[in-house]
PyMOL Python script that loads the backbone (N, CA, C, O; Angstrom):
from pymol import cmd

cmd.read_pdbstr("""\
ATOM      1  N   UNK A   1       0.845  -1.166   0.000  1.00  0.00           N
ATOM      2  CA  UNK A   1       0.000   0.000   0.000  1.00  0.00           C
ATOM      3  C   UNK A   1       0.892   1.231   0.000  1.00  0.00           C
ATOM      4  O   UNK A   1       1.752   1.460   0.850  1.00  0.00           O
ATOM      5  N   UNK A   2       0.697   1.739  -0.691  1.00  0.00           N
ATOM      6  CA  UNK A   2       0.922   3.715  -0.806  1.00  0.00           C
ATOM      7  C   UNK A   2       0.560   4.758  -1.522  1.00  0.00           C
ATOM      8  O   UNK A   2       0.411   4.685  -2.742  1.00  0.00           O
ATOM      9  N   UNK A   3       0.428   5.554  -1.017  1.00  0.00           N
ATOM     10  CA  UNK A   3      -0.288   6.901  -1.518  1.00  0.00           C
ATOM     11  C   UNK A   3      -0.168   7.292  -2.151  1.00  0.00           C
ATOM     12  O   UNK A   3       0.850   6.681  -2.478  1.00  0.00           O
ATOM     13  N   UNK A   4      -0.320   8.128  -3.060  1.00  0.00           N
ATOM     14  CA  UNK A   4      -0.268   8.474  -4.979  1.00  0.00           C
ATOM     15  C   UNK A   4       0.307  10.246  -4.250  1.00  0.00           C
ATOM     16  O   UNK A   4      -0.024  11.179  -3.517  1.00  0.00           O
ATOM     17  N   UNK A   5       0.902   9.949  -4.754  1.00  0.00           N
ATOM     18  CA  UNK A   5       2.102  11.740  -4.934  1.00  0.00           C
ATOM     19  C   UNK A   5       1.521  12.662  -6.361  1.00  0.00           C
ATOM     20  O   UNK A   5       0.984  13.769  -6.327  1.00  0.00           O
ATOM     21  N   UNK A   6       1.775  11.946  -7.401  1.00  0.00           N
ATOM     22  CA  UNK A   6       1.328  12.777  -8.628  1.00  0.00           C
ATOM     23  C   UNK A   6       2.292  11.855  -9.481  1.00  0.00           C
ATOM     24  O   UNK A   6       3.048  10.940  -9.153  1.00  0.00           O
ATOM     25  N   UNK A   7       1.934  12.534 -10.898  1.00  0.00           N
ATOM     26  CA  UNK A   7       2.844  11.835 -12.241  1.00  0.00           C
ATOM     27  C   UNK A   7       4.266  12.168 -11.731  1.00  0.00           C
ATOM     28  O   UNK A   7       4.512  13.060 -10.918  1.00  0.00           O
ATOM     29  N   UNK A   8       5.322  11.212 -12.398  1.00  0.00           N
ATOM     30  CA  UNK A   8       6.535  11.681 -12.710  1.00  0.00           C
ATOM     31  C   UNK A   8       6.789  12.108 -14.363  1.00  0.00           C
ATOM     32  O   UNK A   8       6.981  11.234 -15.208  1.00  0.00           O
ATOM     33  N   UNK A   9       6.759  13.708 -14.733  1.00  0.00           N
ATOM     34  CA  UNK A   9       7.073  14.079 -15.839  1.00  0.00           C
ATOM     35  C   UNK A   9       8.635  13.352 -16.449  1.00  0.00           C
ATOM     36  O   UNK A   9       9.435  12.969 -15.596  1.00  0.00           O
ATOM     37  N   UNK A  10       8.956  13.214 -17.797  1.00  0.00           N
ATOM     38  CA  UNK A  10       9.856  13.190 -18.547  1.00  0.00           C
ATOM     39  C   UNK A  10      11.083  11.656 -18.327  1.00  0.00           C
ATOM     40  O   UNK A  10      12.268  11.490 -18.038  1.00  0.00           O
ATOM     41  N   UNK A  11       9.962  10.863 -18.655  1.00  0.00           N
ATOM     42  CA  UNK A  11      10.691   9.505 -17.814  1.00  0.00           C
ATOM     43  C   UNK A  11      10.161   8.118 -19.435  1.00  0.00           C
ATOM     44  O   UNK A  11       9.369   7.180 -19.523  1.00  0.00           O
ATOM     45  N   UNK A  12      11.147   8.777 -20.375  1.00  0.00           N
ATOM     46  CA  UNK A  12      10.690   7.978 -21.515  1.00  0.00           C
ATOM     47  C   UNK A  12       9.139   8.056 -22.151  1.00  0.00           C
ATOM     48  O   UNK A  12       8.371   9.015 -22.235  1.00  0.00           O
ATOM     49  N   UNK A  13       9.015   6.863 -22.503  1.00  0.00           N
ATOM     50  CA  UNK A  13       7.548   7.387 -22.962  1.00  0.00           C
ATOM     51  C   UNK A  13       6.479   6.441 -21.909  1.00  0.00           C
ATOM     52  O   UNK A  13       5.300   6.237 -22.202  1.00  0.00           O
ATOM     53  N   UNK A  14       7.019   6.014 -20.875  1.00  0.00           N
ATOM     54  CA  UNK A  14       5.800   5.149 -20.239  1.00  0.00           C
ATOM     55  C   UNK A  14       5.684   6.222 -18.581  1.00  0.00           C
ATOM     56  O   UNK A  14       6.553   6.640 -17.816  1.00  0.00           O
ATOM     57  N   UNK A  15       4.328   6.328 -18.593  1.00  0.00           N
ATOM     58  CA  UNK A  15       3.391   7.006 -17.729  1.00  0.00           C
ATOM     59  C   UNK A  15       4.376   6.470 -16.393  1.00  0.00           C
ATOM     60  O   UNK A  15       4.722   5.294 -16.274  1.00  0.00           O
ATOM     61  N   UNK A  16       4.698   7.405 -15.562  1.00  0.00           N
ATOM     62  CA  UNK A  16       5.286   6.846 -14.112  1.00  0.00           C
ATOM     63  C   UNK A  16       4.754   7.867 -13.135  1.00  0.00           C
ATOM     64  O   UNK A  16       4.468   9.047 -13.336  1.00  0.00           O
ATOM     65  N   UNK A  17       4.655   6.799 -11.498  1.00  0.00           N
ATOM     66  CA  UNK A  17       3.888   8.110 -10.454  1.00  0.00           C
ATOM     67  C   UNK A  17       4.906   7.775  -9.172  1.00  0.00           C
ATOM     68  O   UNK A  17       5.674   6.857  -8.887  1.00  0.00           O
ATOM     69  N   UNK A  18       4.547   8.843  -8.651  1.00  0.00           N
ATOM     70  CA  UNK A  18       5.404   9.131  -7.018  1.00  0.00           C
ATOM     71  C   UNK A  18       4.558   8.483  -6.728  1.00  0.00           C
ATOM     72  O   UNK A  18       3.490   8.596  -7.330  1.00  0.00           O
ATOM     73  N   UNK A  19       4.741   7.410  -5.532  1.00  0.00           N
ATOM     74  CA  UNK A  19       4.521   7.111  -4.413  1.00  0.00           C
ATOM     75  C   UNK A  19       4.318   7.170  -3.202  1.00  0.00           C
ATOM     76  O   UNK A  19       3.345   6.417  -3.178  1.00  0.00           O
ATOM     77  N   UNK A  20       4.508   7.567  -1.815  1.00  0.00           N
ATOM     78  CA  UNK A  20       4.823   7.700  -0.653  1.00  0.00           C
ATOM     79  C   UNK A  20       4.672   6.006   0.233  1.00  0.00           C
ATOM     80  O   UNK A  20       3.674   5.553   0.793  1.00  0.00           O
ATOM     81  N   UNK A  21       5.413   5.665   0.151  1.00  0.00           N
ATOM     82  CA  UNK A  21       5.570   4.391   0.891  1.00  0.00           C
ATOM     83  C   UNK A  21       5.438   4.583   2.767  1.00  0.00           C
ATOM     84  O   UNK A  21       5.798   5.601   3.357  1.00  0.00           O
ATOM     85  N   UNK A  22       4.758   3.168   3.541  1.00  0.00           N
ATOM     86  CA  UNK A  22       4.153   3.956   4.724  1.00  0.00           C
ATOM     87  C   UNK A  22       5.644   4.268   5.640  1.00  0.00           C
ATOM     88  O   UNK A  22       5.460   4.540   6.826  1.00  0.00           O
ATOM     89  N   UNK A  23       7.272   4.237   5.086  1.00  0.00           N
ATOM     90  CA  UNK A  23       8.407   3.987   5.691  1.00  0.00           C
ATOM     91  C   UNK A  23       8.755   5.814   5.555  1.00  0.00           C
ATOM     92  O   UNK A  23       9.519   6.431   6.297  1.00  0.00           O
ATOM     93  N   UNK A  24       7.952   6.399   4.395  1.00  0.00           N
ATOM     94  CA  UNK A  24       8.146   8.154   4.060  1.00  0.00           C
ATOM     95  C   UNK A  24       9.157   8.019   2.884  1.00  0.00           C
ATOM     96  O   UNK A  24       9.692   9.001   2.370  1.00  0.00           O
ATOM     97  N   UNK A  25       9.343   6.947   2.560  1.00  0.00           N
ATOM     98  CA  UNK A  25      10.364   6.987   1.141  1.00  0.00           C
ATOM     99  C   UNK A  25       9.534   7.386  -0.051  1.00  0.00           C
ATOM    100  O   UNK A  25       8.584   6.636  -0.275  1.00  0.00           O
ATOM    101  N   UNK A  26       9.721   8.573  -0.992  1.00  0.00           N
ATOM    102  CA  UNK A  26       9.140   8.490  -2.090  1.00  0.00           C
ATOM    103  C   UNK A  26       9.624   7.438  -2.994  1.00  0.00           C
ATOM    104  O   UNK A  26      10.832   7.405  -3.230  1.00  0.00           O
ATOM    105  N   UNK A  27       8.794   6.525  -3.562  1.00  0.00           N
ATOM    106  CA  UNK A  27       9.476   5.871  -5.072  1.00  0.00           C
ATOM    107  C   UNK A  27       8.504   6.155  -6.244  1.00  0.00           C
ATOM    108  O   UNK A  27       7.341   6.511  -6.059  1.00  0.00           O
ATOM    109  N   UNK A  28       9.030   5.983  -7.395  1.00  0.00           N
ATOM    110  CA  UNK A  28       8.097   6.171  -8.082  1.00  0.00           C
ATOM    111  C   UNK A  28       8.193   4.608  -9.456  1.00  0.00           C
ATOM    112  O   UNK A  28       9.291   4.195  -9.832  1.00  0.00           O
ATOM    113  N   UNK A  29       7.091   4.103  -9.886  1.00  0.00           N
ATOM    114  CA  UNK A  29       6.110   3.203  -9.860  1.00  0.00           C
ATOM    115  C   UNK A  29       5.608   3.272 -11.207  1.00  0.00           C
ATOM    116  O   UNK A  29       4.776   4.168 -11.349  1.00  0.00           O
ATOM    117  N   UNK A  30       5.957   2.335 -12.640  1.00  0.00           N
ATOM    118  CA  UNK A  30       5.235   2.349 -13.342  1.00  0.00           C
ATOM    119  C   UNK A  30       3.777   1.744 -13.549  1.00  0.00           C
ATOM    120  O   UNK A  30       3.279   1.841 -14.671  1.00  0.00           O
ATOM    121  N   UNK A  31       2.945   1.020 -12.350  1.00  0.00           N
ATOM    122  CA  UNK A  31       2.118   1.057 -12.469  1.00  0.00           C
ATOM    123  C   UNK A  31       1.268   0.789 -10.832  1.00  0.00           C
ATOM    124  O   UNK A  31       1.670   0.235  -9.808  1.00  0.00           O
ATOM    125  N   UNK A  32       0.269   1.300 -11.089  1.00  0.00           N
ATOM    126  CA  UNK A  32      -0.490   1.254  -9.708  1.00  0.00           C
ATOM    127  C   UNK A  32      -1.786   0.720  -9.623  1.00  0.00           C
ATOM    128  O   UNK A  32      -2.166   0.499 -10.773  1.00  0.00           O
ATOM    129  N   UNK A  33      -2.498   0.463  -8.941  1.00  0.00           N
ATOM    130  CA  UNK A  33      -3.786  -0.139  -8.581  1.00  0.00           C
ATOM    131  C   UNK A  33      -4.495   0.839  -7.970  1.00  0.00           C
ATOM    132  O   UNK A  33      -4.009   1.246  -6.915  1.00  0.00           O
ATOM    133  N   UNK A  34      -5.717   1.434  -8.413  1.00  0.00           N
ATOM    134  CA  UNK A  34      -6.236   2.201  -7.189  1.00  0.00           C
ATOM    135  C   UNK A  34      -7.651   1.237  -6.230  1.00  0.00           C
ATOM    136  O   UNK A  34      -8.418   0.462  -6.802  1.00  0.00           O
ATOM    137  N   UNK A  35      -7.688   1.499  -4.956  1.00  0.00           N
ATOM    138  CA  UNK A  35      -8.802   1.045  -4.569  1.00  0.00           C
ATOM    139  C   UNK A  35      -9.839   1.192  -4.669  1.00  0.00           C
ATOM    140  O   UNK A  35     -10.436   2.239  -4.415  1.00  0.00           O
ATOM    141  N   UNK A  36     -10.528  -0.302  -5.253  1.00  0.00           N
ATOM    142  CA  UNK A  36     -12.147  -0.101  -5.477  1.00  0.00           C
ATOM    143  C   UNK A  36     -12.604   0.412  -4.718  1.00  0.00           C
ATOM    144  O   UNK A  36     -12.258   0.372  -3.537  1.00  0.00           O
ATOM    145  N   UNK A  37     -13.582   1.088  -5.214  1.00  0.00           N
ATOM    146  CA  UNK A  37     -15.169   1.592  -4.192  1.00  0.00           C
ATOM    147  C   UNK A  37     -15.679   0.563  -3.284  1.00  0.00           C
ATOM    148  O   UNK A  37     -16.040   0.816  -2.134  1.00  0.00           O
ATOM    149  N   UNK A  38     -15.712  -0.927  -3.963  1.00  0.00           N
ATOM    150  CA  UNK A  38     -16.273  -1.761  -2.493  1.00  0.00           C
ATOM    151  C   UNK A  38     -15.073  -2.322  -1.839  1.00  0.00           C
ATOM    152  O   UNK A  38     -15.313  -3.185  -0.995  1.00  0.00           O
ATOM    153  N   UNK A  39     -13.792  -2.013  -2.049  1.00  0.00           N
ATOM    154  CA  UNK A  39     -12.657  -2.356  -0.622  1.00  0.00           C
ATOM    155  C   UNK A  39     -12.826  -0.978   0.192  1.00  0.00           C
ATOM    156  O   UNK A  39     -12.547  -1.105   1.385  1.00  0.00           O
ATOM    157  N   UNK A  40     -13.142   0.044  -0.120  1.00  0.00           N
ATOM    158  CA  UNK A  40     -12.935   1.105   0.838  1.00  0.00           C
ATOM    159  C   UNK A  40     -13.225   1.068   1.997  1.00  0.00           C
ATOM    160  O   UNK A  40     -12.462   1.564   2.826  1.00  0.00           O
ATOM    161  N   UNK A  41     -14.640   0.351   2.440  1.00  0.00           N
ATOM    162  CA  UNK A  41     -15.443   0.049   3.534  1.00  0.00           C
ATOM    163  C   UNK A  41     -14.934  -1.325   4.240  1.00  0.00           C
ATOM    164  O   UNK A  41     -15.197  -1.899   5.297  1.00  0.00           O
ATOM    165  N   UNK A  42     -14.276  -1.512   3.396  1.00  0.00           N
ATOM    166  CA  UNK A  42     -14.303  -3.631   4.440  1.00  0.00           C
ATOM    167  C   UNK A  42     -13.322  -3.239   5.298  1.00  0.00           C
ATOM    168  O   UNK A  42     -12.477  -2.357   5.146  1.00  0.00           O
ATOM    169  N   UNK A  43     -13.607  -4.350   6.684  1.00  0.00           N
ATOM    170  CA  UNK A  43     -12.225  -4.256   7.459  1.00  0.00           C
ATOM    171  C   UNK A  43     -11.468  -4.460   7.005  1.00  0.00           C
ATOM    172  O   UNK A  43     -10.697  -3.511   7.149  1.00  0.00           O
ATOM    173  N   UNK A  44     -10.892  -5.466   6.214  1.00  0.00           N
ATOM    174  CA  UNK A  44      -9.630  -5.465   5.393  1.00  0.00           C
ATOM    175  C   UNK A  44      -8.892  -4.373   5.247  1.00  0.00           C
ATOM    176  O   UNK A  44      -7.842  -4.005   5.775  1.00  0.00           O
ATOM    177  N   UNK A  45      -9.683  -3.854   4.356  1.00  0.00           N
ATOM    178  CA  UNK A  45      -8.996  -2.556   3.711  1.00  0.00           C
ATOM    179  C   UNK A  45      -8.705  -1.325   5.162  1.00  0.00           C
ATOM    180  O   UNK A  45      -7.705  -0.672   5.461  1.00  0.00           O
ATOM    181  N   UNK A  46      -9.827  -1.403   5.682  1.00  0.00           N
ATOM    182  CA  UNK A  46      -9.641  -0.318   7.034  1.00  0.00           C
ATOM    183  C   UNK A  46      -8.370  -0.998   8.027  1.00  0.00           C
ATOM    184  O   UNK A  46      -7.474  -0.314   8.520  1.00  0.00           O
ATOM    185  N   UNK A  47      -8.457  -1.924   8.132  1.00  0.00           N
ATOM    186  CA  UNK A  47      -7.442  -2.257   9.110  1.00  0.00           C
ATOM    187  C   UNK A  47      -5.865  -2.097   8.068  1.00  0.00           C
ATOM    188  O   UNK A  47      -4.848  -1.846   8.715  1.00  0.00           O
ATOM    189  N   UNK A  48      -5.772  -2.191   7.080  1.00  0.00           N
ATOM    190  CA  UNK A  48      -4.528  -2.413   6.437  1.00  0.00           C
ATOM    191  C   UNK A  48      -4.227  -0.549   6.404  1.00  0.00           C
ATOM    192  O   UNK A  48      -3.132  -0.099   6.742  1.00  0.00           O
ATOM    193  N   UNK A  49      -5.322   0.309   5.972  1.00  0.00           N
ATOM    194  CA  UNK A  49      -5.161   1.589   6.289  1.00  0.00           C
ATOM    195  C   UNK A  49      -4.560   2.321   7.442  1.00  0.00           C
ATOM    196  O   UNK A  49      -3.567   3.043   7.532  1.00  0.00           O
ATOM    197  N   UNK A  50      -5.435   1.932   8.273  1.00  0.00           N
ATOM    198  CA  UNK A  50      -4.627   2.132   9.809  1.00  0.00           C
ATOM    199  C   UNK A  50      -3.521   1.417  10.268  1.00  0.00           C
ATOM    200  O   UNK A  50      -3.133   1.824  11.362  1.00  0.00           O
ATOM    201  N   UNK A  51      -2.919   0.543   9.830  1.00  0.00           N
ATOM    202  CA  UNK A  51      -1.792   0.183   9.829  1.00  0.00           C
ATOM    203  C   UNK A  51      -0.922   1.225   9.032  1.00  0.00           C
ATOM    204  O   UNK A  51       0.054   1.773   9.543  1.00  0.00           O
ATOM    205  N   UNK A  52      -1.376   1.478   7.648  1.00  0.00           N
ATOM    206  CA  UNK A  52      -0.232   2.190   7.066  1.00  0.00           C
ATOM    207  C   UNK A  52      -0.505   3.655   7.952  1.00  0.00           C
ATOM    208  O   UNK A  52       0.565   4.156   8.297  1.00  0.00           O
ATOM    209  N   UNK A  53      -1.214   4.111   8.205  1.00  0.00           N
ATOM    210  CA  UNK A  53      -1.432   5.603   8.739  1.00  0.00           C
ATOM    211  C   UNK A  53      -0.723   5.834  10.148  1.00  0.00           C
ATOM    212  O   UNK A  53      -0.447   6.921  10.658  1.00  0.00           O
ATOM    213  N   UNK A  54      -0.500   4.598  10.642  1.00  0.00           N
ATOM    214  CA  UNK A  54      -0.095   4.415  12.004  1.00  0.00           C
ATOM    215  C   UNK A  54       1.558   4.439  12.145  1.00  0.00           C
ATOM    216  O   UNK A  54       2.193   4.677  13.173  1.00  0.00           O
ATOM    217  N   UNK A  55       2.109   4.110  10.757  1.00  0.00           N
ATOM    218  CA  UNK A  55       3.401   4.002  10.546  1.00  0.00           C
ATOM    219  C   UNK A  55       3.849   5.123  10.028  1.00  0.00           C
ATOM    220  O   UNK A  55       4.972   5.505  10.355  1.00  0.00           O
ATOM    221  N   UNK A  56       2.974   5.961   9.013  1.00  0.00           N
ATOM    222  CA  UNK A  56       3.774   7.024   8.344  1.00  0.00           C
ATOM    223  C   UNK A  56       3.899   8.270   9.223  1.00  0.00           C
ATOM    224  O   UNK A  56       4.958   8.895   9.275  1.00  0.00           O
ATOM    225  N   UNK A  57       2.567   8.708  10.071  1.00  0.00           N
ATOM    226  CA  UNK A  57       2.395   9.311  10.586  1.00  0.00           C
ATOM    227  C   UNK A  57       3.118   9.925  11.445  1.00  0.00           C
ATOM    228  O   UNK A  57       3.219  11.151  11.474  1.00  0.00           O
ATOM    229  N   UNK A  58       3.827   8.960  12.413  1.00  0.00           N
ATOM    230  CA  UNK A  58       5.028   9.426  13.247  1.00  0.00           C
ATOM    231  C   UNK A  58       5.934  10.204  12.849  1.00  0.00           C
ATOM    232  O   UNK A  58       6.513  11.109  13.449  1.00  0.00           O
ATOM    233  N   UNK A  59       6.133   9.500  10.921  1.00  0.00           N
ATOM    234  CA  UNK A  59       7.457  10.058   9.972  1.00  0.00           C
ATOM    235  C   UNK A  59       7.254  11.371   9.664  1.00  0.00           C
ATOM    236  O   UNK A  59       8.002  12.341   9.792  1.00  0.00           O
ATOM    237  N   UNK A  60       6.225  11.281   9.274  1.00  0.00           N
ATOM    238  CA  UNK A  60       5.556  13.062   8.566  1.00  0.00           C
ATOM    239  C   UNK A  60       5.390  13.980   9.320  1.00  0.00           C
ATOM    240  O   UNK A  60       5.690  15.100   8.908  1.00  0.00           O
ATOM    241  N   UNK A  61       5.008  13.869  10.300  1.00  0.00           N
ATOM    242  CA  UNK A  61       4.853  14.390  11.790  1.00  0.00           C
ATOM    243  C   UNK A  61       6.279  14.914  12.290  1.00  0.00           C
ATOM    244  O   UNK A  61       6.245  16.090  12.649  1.00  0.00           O
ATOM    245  N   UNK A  62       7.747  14.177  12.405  1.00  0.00           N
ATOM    246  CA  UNK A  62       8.373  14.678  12.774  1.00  0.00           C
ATOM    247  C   UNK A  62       9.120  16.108  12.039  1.00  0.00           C
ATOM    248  O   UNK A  62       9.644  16.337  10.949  1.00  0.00           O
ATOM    249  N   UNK A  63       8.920  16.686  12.946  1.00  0.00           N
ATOM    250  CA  UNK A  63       9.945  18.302  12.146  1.00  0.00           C
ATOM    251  C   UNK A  63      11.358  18.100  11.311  1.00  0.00           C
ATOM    252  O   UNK A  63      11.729  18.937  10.488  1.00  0.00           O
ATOM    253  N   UNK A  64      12.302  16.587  11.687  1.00  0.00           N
ATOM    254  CA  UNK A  64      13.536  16.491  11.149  1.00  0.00           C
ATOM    255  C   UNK A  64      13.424  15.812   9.911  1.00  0.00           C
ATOM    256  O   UNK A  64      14.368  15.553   9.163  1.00  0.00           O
ATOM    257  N   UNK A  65      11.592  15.383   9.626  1.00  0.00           N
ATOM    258  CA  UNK A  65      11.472  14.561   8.275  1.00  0.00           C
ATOM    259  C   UNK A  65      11.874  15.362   7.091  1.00  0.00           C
ATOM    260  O   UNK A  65      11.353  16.477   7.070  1.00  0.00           O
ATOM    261  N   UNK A  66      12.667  15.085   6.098  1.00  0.00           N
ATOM    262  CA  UNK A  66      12.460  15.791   4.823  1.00  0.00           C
ATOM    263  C   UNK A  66      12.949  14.951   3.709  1.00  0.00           C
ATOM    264  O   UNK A  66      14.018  14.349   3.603  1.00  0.00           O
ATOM    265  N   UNK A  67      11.779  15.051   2.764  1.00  0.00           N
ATOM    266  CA  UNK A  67      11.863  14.252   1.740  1.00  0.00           C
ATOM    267  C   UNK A  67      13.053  14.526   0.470  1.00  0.00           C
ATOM    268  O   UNK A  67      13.013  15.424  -0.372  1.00  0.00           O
ATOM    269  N   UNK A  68      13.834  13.730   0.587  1.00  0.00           N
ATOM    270  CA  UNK A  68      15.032  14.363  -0.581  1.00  0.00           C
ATOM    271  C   UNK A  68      14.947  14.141  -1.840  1.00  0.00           C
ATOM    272  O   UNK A  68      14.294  13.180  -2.249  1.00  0.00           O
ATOM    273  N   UNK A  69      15.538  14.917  -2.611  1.00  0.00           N
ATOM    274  CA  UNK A  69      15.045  14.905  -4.245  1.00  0.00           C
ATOM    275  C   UNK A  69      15.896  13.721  -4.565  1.00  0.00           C
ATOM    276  O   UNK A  69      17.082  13.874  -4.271  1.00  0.00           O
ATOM    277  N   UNK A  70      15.615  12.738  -5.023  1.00  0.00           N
ATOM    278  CA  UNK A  70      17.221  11.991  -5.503  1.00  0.00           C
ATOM    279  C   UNK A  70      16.712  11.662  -7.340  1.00  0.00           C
ATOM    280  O   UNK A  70      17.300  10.857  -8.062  1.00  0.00           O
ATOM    281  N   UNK A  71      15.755  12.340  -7.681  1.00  0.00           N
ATOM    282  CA  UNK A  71      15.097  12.090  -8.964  1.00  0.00           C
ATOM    283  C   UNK A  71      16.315  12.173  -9.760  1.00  0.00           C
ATOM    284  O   UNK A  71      16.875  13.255  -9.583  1.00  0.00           O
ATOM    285  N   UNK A  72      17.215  11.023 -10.979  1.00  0.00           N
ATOM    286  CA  UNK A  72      17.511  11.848 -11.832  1.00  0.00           C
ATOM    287  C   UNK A  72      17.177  12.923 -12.309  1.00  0.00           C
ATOM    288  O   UNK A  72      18.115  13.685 -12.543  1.00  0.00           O
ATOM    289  N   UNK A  73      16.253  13.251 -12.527  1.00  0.00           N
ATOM    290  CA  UNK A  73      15.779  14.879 -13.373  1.00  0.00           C
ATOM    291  C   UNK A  73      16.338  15.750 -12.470  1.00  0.00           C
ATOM    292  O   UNK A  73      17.123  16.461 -13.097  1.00  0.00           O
ATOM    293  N   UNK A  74      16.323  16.021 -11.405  1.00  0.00           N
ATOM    294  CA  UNK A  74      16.678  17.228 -10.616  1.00  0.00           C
ATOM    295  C   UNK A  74      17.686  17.871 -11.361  1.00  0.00           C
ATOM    296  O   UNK A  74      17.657  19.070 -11.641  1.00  0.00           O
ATOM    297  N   UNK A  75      18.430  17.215 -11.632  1.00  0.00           N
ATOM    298  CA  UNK A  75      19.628  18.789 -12.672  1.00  0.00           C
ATOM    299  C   UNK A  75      19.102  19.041 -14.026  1.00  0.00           C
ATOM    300  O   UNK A  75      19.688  19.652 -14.920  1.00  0.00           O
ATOM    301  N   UNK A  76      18.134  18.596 -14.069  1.00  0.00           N
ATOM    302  CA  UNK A  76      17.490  19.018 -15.657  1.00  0.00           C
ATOM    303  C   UNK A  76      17.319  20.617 -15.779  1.00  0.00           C
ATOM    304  O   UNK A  76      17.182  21.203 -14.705  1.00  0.00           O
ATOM    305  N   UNK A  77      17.309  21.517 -17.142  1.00  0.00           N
ATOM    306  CA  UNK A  77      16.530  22.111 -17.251  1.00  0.00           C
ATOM    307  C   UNK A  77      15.245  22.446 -17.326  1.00  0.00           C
ATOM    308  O   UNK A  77      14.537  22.328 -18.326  1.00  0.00           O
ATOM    309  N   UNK A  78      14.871  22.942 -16.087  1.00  0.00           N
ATOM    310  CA  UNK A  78      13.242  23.306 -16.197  1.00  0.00           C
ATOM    311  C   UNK A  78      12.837  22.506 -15.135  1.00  0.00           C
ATOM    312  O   UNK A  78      11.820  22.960 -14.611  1.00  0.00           O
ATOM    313  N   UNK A  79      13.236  21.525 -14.639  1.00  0.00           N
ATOM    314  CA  UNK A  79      12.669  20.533 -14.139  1.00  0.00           C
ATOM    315  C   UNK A  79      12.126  21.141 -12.716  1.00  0.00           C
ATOM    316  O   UNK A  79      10.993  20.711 -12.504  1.00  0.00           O
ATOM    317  N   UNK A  80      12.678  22.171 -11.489  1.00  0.00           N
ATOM    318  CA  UNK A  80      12.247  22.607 -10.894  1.00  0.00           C
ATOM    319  C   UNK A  80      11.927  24.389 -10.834  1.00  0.00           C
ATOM    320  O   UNK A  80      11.352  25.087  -9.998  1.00  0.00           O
ATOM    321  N   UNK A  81      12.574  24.685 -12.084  1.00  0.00           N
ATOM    322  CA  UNK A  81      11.822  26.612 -12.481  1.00  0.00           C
ATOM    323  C   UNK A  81       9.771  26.510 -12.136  1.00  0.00           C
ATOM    324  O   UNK A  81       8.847  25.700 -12.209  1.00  0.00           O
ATOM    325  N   UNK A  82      10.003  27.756 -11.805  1.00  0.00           N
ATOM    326  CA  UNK A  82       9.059  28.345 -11.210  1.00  0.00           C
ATOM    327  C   UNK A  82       8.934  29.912 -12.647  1.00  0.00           C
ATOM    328  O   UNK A  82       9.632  30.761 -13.201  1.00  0.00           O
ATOM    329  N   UNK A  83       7.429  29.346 -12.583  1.00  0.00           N
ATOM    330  CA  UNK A  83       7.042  30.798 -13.630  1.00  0.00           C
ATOM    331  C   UNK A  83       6.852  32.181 -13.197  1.00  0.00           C
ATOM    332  O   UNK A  83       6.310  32.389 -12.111  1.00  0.00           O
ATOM    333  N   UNK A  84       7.204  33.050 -13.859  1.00  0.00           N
ATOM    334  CA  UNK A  84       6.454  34.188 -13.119  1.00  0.00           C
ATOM    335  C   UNK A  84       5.666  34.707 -13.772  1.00  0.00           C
ATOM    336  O   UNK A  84       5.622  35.030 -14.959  1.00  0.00           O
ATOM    337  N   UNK A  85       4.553  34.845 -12.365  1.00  0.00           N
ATOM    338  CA  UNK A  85       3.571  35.405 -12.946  1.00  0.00           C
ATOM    339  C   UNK A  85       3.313  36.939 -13.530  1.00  0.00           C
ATOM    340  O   UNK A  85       2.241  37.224 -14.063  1.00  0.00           O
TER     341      UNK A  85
END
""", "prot")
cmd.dss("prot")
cmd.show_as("cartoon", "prot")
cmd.util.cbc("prot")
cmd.orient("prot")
């Protein structure tokens, strides 16, 4: 189980997404599963939730957490410019 971050732009031609794994590691993932509408409600799914929420939480929570870029792209051009408005 992990949480959907957003696309990863400029990574060949196949669709890739950030992750958040429940450890606070971003990876990113050429393909994902999202959860059905009828797992949302079962204990299954709730108990496996609160498990992951129970683990990340501590991570995200702490002030010394910070997520590091280690993306190849980071020295790209453009890859982190900001427009002005």
């Amino acid at each position: 189980m992990a949480n959907f971050l957003g696309l990863l732009h400029k990574i060949g031609n196949s669709m890739c997404y950030f992750v958040l794994k429940d450890n606070g590691k971003v990876l990113s993932w050429l393909t994902v599963q999202p959860i059905l509408k009828e797992e949302l409600h079962t204990d299954q799914f709730l108990t496996k939730k609160k498990i992951f929420d129970d683990e990340l939480n501590p991570i995200l929570n702490n002030p010394n957490f910070i997520i590091a870029n280690t993306s190849p792209l980071k020295n790209m051009v453009g890859y982190h410019t900001q427009r002005n408005a």
